[in-house]
C-alpha positions as CSV (number, residue, x, y, z in Angstrom):
1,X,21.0,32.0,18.3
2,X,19.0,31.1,15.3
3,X,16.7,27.7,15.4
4,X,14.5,28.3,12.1
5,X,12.6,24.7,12.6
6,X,12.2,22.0,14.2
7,X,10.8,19.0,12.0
8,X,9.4,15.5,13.9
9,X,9.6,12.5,12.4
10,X,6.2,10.9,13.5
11,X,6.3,6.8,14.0
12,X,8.4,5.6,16.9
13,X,8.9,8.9,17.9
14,X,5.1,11.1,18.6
15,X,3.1,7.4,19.3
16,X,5.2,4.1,19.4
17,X,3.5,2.9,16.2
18,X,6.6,1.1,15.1
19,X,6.6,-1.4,17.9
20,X,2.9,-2.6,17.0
21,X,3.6,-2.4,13.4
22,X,6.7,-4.9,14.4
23,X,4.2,-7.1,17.0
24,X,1.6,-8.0,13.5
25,X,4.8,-8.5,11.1
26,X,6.3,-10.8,13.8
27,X,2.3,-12.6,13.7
28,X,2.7,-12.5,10.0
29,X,6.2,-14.3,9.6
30,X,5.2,-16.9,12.1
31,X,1.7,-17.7,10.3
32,X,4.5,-19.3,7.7
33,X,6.9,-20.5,10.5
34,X,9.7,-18.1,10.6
35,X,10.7,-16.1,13.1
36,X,11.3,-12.1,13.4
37,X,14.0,-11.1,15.5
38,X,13.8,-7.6,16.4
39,X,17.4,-6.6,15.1
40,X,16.5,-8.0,11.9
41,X,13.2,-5.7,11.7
42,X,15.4,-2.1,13.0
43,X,17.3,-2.5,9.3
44,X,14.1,-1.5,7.6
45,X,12.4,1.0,10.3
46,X,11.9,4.4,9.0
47,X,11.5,3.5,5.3
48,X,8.9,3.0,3.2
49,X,8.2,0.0,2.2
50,X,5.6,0.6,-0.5
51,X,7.8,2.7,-2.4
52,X,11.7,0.7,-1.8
53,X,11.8,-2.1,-4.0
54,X,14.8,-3.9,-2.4
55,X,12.9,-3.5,1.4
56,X,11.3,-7.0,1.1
57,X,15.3,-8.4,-0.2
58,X,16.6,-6.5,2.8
59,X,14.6,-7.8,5.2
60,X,14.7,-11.5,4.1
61,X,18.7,-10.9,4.2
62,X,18.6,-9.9,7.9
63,X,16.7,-12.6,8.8
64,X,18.3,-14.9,6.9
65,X,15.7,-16.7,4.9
66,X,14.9,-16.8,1.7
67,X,11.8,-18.2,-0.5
68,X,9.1,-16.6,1.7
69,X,7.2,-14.5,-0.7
70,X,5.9,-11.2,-0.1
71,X,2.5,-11.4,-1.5
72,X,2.7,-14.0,1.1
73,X,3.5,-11.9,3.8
74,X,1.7,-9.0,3.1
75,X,-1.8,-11.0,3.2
76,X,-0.9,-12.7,6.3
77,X,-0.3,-9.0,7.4
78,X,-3.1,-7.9,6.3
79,X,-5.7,-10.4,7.5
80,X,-4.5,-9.4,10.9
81,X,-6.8,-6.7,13.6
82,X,-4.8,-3.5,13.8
83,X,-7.6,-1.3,15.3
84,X,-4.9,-1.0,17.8
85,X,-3.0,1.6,16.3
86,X,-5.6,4.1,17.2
87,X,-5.4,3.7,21.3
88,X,-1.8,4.9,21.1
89,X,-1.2,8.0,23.3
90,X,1.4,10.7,22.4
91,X,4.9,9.1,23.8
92,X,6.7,11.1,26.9
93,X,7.7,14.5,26.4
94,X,6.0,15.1,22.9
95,X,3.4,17.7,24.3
96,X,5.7,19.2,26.4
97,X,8.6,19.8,23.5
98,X,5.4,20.7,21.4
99,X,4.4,23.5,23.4
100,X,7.6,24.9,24.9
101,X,8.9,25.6,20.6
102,X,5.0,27.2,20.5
103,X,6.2,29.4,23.4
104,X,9.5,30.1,21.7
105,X,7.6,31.1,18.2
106,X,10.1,28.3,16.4
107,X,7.6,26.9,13.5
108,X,7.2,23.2,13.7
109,X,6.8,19.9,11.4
110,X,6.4,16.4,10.4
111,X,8.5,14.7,8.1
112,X,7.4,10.5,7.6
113,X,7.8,7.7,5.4
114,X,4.4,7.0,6.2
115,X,1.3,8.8,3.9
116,X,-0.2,12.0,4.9
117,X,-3.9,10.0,5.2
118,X,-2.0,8.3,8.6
119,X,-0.3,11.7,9.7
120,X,-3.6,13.4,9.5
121,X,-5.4,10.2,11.2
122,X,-3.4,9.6,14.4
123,X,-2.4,13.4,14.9
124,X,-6.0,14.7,14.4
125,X,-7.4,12.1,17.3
126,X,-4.5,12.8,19.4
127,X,-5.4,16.9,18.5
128,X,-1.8,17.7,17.0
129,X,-3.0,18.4,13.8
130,X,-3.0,22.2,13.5
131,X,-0.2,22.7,15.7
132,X,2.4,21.6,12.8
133,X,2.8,23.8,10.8
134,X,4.2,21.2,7.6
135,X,3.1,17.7,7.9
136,X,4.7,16.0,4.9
137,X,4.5,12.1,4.4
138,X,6.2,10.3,1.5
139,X,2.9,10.2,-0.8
140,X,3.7,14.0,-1.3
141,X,7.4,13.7,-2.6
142,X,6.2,11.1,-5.2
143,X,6.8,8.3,-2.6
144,X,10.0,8.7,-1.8
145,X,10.6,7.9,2.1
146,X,13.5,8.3,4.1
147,X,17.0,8.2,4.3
148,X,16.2,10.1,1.0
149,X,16.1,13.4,2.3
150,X,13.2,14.3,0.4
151,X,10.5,14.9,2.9
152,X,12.8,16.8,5.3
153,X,13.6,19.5,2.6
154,X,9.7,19.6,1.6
155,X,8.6,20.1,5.4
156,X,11.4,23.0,5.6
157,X,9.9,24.5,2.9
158,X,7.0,24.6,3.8
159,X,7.9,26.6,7.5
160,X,10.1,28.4,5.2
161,X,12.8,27.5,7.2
162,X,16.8,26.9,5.9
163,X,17.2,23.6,6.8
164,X,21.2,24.1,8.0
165,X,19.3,26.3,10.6
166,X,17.2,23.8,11.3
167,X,16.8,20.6,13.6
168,X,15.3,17.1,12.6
169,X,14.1,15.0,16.1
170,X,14.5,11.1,15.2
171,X,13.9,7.3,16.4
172,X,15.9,5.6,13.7
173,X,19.4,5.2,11.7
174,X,17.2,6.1,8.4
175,X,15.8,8.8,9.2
176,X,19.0,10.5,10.8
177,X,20.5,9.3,7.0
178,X,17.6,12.0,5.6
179,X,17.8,14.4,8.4
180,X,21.4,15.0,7.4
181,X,22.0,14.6,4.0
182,X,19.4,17.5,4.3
183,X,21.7,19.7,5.3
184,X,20.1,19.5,9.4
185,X,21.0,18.5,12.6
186,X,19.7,15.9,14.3
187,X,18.4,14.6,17.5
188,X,17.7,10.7,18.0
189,X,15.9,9.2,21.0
190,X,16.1,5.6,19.9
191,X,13.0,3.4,20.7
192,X,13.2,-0.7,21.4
193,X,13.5,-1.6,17.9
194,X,15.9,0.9,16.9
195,X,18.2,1.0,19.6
196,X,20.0,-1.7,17.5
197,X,20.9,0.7,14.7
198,X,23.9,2.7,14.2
199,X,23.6,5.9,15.4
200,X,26.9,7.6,15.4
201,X,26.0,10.6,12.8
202,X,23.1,11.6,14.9
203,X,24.1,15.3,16.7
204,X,23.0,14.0,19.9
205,X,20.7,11.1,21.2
206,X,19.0,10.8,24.0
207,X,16.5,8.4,26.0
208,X,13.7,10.6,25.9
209,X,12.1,13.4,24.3
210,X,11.8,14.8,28.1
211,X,15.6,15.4,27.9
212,X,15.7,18.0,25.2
213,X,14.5,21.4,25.2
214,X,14.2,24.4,23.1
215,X,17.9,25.6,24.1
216,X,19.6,22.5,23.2
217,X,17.9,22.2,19.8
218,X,18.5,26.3,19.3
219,X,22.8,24.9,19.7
220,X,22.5,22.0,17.7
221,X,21.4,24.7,14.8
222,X,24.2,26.9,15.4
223,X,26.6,24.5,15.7
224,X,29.6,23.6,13.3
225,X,28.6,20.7,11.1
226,X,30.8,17.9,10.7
């Protein structure tokens, strides 16, 4: 059987970054008395909210408010300590996935909505780095974060891989949207936010990146698509 790649999204799914990132926009809501329910927040996970110019409409919709400003938000956001974001250890099972594909010779990836700058950051303390072989945020496909499958068919590239022989590993609805519409499967292990979203065109989900292995992702290449 032929797996070509295996690309990893990276927030939510290598560290639990997302569930922080939710914690300070929950702080930053309430500083001007509105709540954040977590459903509300899974809508948006896995995009890029620098780049999407209806995420802020989106998100207001979910939670049903309106008139709360995002300049408004965003400096309540930023005012807030995040130093936090760089004690996160690498989530169960990524090391172990990591190295069995290394043994198995299958070239590896990241594929994020978030910028390269943070992929570089958090995978060179946690000393990933240089065993990706692609690591590809938005900021290098002119912004454009996921579901676009943009950053998906730029890390494939890169490993010079065929991305219908290839596999995408995912936390959120989003970022299975990019996975497929590149042409790959994918495998989902939802996190606490994003166990919320529909998953149902993800190839197979699962709790925990310690319930996959390098034959399960070498039959989700070579299987049929749908």
């Amino acid at each position: 059987m032929t797996l070509e790649a295996v690309v990893f999204d990276f927030d939510g799914l290598i560290i639990d970054s997302e569930w922080v990132i939710y914690e300070t926009a929950c702080a930053a809501f309430a500083a001007h008395g509105h709540e954040l329910p977590v459903q509300a927040w899974s809508t948006i996970v896995g995009t890029n909210d620098k780049h999407d110019p209806h995420w802020w409409t989106r998100l207001c919709g979910a939670v049903g408010i309106a008139g709360f400003e995002r300049a408004d938000y965003d400096a309540a956001y930023e005012a807030q300590d995040r130093s936090n974001r760089d004690e996160l250890p690498a989530l169960p099972g990524v090391l172990e996935l990591v190295a069995a594909l290394e043994s198995a010779d299958v070239p590896i990836g990241i594929a994020s909505s978030s910028s390269l700058d943070w992929l570089q950051r958090h995978l060179g303390r946690l000393g990933l780095e240089a065993r990706f072989g692609a690591l590809v945020g938005a900021d290098l496909v002119g912004g454009v974060g996921k579901p676009a499958p943009d950053v998906y068919l730029r890390a494939c590239a890169e490993l010079g891989a065929d991305p219908t022989r290839s596999v995408a590993i995912e936390d959120s609805g989003h970022g299975a949207t990019a996975a497929k519409a590149a042409g790959m499967a994918v495998v989902v292990v939802p996190s606490r936010i994003t166990r919320f979203n529909d998953l149902a065109h993800a190839d197979l989900v699962v709790d925990s990146l310690t319930d996959v292995g390098v034959p399960d992702l070498a039959a989700l290449a070579n299987r049929p698509r749908r």
